[in-house]
C-alpha positions in Angstrom: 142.8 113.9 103.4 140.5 115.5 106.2 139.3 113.1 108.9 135.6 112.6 109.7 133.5 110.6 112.2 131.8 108.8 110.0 129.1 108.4 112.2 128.2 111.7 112.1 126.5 113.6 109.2 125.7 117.4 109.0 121.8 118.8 110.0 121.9 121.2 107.2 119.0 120.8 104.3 120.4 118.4 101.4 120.2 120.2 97.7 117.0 118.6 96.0 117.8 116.3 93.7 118.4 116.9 90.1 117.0 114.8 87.4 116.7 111.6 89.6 114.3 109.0 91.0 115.2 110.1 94.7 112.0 111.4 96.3 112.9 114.4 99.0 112.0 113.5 102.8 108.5 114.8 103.9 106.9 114.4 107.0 104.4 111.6 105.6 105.8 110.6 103.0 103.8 112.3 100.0 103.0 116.1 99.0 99.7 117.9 99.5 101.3 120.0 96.3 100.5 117.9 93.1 96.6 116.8 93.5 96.6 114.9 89.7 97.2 111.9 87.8 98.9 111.2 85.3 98.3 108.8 82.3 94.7 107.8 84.0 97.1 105.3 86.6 100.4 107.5 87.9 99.6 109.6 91.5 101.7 112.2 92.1 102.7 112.5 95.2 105.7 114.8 95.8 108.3 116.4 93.3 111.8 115.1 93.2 113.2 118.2 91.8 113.5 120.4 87.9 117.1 119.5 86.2 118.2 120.5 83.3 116.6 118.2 81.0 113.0 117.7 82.5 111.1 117.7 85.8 111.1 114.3 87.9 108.2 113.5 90.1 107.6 110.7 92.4 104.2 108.8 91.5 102.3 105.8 92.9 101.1 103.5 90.1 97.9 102.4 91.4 97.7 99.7 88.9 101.1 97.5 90.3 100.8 99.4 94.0 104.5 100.5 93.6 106.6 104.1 93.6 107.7 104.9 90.6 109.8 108.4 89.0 108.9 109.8 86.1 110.3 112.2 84.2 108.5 114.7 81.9 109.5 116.5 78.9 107.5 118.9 76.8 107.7 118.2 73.3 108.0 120.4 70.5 105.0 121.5 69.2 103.7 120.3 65.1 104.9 123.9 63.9 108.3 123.3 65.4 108.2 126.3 68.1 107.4 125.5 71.6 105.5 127.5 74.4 107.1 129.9 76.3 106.7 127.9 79.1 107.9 124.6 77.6 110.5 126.3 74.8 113.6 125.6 77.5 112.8 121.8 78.2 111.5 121.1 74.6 112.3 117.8 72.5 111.0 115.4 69.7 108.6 112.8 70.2 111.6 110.7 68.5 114.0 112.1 70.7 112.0 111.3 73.7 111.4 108.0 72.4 114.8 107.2 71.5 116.5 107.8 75.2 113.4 105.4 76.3 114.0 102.7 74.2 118.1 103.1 74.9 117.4 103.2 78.9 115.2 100.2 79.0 117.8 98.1 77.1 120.2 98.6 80.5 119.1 96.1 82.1 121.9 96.4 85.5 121.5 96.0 89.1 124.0 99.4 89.4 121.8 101.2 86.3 118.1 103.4 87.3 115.3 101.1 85.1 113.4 102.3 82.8 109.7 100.7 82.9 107.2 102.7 80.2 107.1 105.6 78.1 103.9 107.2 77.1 103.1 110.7 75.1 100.4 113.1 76.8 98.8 116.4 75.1 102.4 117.5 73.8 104.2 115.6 77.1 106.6 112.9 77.1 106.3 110.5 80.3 109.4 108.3 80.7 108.2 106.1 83.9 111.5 105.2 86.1 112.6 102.7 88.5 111.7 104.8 92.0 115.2 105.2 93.5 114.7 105.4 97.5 117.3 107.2 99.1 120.2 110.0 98.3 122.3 111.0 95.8 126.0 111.6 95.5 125.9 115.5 95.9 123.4 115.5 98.5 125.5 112.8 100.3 128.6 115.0 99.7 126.9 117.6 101.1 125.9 115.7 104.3 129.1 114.3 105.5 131.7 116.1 107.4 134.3 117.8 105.2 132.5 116.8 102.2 134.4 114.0 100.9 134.2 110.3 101.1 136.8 107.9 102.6 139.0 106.3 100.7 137.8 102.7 100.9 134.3 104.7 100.4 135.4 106.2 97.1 136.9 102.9 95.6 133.8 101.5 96.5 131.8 103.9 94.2 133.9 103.9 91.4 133.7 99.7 91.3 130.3 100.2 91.2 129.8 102.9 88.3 133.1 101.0 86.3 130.5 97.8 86.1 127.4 99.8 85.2 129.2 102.1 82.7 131.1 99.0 80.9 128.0 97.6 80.8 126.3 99.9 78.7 129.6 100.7 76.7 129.2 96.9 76.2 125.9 97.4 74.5 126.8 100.6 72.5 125.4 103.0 75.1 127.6 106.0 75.9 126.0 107.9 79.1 127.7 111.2 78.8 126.4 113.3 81.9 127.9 111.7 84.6 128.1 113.7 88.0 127.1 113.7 91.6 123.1 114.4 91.1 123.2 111.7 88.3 124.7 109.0 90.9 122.1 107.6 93.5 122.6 105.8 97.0 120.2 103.5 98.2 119.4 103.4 101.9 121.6 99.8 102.0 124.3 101.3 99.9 123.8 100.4 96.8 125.0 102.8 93.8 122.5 103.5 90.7 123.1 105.5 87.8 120.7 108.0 86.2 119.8 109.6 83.2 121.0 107.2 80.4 120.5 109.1 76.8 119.8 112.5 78.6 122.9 113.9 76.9 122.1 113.2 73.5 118.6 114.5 74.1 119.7 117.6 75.4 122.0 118.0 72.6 119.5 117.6 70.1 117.1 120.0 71.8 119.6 122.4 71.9 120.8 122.6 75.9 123.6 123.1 77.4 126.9 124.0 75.5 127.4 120.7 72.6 126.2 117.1 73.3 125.0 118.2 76.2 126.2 117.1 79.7 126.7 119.7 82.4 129.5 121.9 82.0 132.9 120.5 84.8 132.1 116.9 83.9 132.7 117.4 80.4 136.1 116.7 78.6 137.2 119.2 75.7 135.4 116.7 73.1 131.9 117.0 74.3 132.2 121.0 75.1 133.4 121.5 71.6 130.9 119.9 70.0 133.2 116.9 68.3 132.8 112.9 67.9 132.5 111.4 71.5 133.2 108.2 72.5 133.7 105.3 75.8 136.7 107.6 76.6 134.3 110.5 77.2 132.6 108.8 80.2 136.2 107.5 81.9 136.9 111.9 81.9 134.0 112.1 84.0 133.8 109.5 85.9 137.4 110.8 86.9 135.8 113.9 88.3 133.4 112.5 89.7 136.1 110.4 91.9 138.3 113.7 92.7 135.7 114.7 94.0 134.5 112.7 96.3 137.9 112.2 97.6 139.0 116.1 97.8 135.9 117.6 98.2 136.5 120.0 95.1 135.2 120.3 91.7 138.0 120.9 89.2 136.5 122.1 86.3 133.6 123.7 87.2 132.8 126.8 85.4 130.6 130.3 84.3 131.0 129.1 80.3 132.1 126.2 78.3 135.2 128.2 77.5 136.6 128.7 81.0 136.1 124.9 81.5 138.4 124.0 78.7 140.5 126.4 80.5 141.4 124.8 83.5 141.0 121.2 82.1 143.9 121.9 79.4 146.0 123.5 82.5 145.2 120.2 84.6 144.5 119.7 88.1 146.0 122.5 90.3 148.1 122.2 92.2 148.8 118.7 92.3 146.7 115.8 93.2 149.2 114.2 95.6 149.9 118.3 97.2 145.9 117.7 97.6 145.9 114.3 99.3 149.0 112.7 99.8 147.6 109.2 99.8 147.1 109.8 96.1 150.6 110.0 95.2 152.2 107.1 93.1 150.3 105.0 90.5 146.7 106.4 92.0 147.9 109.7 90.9 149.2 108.6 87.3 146.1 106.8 86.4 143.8 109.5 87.4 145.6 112.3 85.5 145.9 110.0 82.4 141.5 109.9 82.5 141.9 113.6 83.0 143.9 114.4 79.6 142.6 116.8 77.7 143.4 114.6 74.3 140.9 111.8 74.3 143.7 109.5 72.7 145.3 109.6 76.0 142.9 108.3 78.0 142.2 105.1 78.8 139.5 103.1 76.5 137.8 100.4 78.9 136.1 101.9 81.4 135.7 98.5 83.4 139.5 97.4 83.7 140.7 101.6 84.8 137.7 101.9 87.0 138.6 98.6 88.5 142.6 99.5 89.1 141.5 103.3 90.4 139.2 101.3 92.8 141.9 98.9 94.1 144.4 101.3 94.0 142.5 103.7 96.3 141.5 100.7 99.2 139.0 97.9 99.5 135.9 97.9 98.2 134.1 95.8 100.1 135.0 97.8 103.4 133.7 101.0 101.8 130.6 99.2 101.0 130.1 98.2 104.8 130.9 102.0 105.9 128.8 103.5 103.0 125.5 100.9 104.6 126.3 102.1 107.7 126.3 106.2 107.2 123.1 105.5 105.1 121.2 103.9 107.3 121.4 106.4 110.1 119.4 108.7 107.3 116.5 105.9 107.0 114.3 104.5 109.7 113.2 101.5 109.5 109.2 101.5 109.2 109.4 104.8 108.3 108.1 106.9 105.5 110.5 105.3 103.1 109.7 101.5 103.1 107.8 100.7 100.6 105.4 98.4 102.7 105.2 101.5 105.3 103.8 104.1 102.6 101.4 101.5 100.8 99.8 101.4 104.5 99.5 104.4 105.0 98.4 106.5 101.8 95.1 107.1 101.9 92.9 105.0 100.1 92.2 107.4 97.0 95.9 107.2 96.2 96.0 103.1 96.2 92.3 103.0 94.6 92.0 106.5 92.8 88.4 105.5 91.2 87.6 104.9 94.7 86.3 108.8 95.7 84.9 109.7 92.4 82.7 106.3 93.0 81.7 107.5 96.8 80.4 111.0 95.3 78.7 109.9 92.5 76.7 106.9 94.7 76.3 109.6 97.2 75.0 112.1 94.4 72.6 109.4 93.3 70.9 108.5 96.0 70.2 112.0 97.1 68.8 112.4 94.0 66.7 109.5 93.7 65.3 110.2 97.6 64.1 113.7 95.8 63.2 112.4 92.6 60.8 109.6 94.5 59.3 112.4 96.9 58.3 114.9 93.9 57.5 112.6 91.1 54.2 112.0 92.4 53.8 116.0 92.1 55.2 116.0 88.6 54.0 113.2 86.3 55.0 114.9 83.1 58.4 113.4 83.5 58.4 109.6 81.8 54.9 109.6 82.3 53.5 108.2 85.2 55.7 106.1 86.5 57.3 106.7 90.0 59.9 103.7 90.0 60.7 104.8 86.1 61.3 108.4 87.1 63.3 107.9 89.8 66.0 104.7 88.5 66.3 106.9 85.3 67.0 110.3 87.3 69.9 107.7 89.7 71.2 106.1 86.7 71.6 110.1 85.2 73.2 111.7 88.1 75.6 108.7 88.1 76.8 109.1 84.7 77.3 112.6 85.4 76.7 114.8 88.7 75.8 118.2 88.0 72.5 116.5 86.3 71.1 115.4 89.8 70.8 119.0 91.0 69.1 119.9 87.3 66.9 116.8 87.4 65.6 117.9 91.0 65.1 121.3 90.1 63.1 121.3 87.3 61.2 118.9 89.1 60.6 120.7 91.7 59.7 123.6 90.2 56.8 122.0 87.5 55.6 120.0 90.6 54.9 123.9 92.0 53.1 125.2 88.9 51.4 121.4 88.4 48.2 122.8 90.7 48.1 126.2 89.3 50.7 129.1 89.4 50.9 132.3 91.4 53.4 135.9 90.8 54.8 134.3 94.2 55.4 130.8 92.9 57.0 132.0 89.4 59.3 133.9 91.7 60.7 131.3 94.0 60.4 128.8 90.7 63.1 131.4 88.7 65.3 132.3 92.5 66.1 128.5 92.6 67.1 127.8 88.7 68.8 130.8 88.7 70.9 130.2 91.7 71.0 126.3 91.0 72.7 127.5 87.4 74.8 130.2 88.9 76.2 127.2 91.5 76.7 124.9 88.8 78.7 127.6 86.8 80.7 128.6 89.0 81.5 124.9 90.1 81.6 123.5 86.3 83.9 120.3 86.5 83.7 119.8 89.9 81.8 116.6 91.4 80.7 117.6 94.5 78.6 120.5 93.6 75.2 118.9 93.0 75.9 116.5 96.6 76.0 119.9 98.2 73.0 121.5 96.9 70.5 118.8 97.4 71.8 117.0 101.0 69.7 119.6 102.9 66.3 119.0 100.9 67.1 115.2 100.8 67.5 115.7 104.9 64.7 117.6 105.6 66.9 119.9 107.6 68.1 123.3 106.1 71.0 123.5 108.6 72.7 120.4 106.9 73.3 122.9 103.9 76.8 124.5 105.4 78.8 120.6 105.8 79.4 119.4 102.3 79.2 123.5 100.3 82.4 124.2 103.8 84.3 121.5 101.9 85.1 124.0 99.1 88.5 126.2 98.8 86.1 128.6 96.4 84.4 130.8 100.3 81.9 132.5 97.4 81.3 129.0 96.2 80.6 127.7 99.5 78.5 130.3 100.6 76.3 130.4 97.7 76.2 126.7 97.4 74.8 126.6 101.2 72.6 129.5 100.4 70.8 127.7 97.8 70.6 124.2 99.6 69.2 126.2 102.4 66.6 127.6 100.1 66.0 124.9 98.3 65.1 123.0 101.8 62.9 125.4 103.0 61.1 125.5 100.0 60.5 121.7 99.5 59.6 121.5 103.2 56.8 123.8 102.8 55.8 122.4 99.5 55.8 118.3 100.8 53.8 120.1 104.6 50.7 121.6 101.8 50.9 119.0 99.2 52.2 121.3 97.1 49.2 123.4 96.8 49.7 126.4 95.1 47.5 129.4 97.9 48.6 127.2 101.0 52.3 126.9 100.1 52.5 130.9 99.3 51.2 131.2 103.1 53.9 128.9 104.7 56.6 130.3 102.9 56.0 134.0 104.1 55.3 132.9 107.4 58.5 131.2 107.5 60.0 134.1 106.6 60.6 135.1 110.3 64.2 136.7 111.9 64.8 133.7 113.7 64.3 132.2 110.3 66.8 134.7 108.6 69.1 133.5 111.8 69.6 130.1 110.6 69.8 131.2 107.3 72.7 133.4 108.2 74.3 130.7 110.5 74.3 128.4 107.5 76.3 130.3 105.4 78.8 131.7 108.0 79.0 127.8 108.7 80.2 127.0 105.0 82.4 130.1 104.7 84.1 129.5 108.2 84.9 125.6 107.0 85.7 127.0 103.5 88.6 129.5 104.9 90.3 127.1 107.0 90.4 124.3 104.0 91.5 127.3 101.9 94.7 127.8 104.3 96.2 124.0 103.5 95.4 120.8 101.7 96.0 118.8 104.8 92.7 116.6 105.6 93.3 117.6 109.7 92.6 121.5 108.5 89.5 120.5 107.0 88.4 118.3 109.9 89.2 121.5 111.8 86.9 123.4 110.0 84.4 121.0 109.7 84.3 121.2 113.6 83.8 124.8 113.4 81.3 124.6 111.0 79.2 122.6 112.9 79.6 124.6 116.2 78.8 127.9 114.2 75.5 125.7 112.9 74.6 125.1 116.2 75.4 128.5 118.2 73.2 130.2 115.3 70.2 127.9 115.7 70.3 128.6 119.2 70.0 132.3 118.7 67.0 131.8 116.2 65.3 129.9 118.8 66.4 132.0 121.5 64.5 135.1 119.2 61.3 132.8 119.0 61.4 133.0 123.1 61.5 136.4 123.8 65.3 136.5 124.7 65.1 133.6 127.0 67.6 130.8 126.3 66.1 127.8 125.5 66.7 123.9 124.9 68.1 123.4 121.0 66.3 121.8 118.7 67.8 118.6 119.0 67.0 116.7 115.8 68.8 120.2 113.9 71.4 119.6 115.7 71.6 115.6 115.6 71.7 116.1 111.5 74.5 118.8 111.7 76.2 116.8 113.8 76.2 113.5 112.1 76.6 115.4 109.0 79.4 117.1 110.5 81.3 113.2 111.4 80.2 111.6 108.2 82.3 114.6 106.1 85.2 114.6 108.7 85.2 110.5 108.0 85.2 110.8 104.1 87.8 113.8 104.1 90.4 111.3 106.6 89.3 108.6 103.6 90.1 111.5 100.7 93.6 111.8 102.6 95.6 115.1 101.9 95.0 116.5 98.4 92.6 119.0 97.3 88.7 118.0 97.8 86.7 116.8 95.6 85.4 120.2 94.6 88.4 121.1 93.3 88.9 117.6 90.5 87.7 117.9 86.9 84.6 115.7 85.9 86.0 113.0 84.5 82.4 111.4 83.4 
């Protein structure tokens, strides 16, 4: 057998793991790639890899503050006929159902826990025990020479023999044992995977017959006839070859092929392979390799158990397996549990935490704008200010995009409430056209009605570009700080005449000025600028970025207006425009850092 160091383990990129609970290695720990929830309490956080049977993705249940895996199938639809998409990875509520209920009855320190199952809008969940570390075939895949020591390999075997007699104890075949299905924890400890999957996928019509993955299966299972314990000792031989040699025996193109070379046997022989094998090792391995079941072993626990002693000590390859995985794991790092709790953001601990800021941010704006106007505007619960404004809060809490409606309409009966004018029916239908357009285009999406109103609520219609930059949608953004920037100007004016009809037509087209156009145009460059730099990643550090730049274009474009109002002469900036851009500016950077790395607020469906 080939020599290794031991101590040291190949740089090249592990295979993602197939239908475990093993979560790839990221940089922080979590993905910026899956922004949702699942079952109202599961986080996604990254994606653990597509196998055969159903995508596994590692979650954060923010109701126990724990990892878990969980595994998702698409069920068959009433009519029997799946979606395109789904039709490969279909299966039956009762299918689904049965491999969670046979799972959860395994109840072994060396077998992958099953915790809940839960059907979704045509999706089985099956939540999983989260498995922190690698599997065999990555592992394999790691070490020099691909194979495993001997002490190493009799170590692994003990370890599935107990778990598989286990379940063979309590009725429970596994039948899709191989090297993606076998997990290492970072201290060395062995977990098997996918209990029932093999049965599942041979109702839902994968694979070849019964399932399984074609090089781990004996003739019994590829053909399609009755299967029993001795169907797990064939692969669990495999398995063992190779991690030993380094070579999979029967792996094949078809089912047929397969049966091929397992009816030739292992060529050439094991002991021409490995030397060390020769003698009783060799006889007991090629018995669990017969192609007639009859020949083969029945208990699983007492030939794992002789394979393992046969091959070396146990305990030794327990020590050396700790040791090789630990140089993979840091201590403190992403993996500990205790490590990631610290540092996820909040919103992935406390998920109702960020819908709770925008809609108490959304609500106070709007009462603010509510409590200014409704003395202009009485029609609204008649003539009570307090009334007016809790019921407006209490509305635009319950559901967001009815604070910028509220406000609006307000607004815009408090213009005609002295009279009307051509001029004032015009600015009345820009703003509830552009409000509606803005609430169109952002239907769903929480933020929208904080981003219109913060500049009227202000007083400043530079604070427009801060909250409408947060958006990935630039034409979003843009029209979004457009309209804020409107609506500011307009309720500025209006408040400044007392919202008389003649004297607000005058300040409005005398505010019409170029330098006026200036900060108009700053504004929106502002919120597209931001917009195009959170567009390019979901990170919160790119959206702090362009939060910077969004504020530095709001400032350099204020200066020019002012500098047009002084005949070309560069003057001192208007200081409290740029205060409120500013601590606009820090107030969004701190609730992005706060939001952590997932797609803004924006971009997350109404749940109210």
């Amino acid at each position: 057998m080939p020599e290794y160091d031991k101590t040291q383990l190949r740089r090249t990129a592990s295979p993602a793991p197939e239908n475990t609970g093993a979560a790839p290695h990221g940089g922080d720990g979590f993905s910026h790639a899956y922004p949702e929830m699942l079952l109202r309490r599961y986080r996604v956080m990254n994606s653990c890899g597509t196998g055969g049977f159903g995508a596994v993705l590692a979650c954060w249940d923010t109701r126990l503050q724990r990892r878990v895996a969980i595994k998702r199938l698409p069920l068959i639809s009433q009519a029997g006929v799946a979606s395109t998409e789904s039709q490969a990875m279909a299966s039956t509520i009762n299918e689904a159902l049965g491999e969670a209920r046979t799972a959860s009855r395994l109840e072994h320190p060396n077998i992958v826990a099953i915790h809940d199952f839960e059907v979704e809008d045509g999706i089985a969940y099956i939540v999983m025990e989260y498995v922190d570390g690698l599997t065999l075939a990555d592992l394999l895949a790691r070490v020099e020479g691909g194979t495993l020591t001997h002490d190493e390999t009799a170590y692994l075997v003990h370890e599935l023999g107990c778990a598989l007699a286990f379940a063979h104890q309590n009725g429970i075949l596994h039948l899709d044992i191989k090297p993606s299905n076998i997990m290492f924890t970072y201290d060395g400890s062995v977990k098997l995977c996918d209990f029932g999957m093999a049965t599942l996928a041979s109702a839902a019509g994968y694979a070849d017959a019964r399932g399984g993955t074609i090089g781990y299966m004996p003739p019994e299972q590829l053909e399609g006839k009755l299967v029993d314990e001795r169907t797990d000792v064939f692969a669990l031989a495999v398995v063992t070859l190779e991690a030993l040699l380094g070579t999979r025996l029967f792996v094949a193109p078809t089912a047929e092929a397969s049966l091929a070379l397992i009816q030739r046997g292992p060529k050439p022989k094991l002991s021409k392979m490995d030397a060390s094998l020769d003698g009783l090792t060799e006889q007991l391995l090629l018995s669990c390799l017969s192609p007639d079941a009859t020949d083969r072993p029945y208990d699983i626990g007492l030939v794992a158990n002789d394979i393992a002693y046969d091959l070396g000590d146990p305990e030794a390859g327990a020590q050396s397996l700790s040791a090789l995985l630990s140089q993979t794991h840091e201590p403190g790092g992403p993996s500990d549990q205790d490590s990631l709790k610290d540092r996820l953001p909040l919103t992935y601990r406390y998920p109702w935490l960020w819908p709770l800021i925008i809609r108490g941010a959304t609500s106070m704006v709007c009462a603010l704008l509510v409590w200014r106007l409704a003395p202009y505007e009485t029609g609204f619960l008649g003539h009570s200010r307090v009334l007016t404004t809790l019921f407006a809060a209490c509305a635009a809490a319950l559901w967001t995009p009815l604070a910028a409606v509220v406000v609006v309409v307000m607004l815009v009966a408090a213009l005609h409430g002295t009279g009307s004018s051509p001029f004032t029916v015009m600015v009345s239908g820009v703003a509830l056209i552009l409000t509606f357009i803005c609430l169109t285009k952002g239907h769903g999406k929480k933020a929208v009605s904080l981003a219109l109103l913060v500049a009227p609520a202000l007083g400043e219609p530079a604070a427009s570009a801060a909250i409408a930059g947060t958006s990935s949608s630039i034409p979003l953004a843009a029209l979004a700080s457009a309209t804020s920037w409107g609506l500011a100007r307009v309720m500025s004016a209006a408040a400044s005449t007392g919202f008389s009809v003649s004297q607000l037509e005058h300040v409005l087209v005398l505010s019409l000025r170029p330098s006026s156009l200036m900060s108009f145009l700053g504004c929106i460059v502002a919120a597209c600028v931001a917009s195009v730099i959170t567009r390019s990643g979901s990170s919160s550090i790119r959206s702090i970025v362009g939060q910077i730049l969004g504020c530095v274009v709001v400032i350099f474009f204020q200066l020019l207006a002012v500098r047009m109002e002084n005949g070309g002469i560069w003057p001192t900036p208007n200081w409290s425009t740029v205060g409120v851009a500013v601590l606009l500016g820090v107030l969004v950077c701190l609730a992005l850092a706060l939001r952590g790395p997932r797609e803004f607020d924006w971009e997350d469906g109404e749940t109210a």
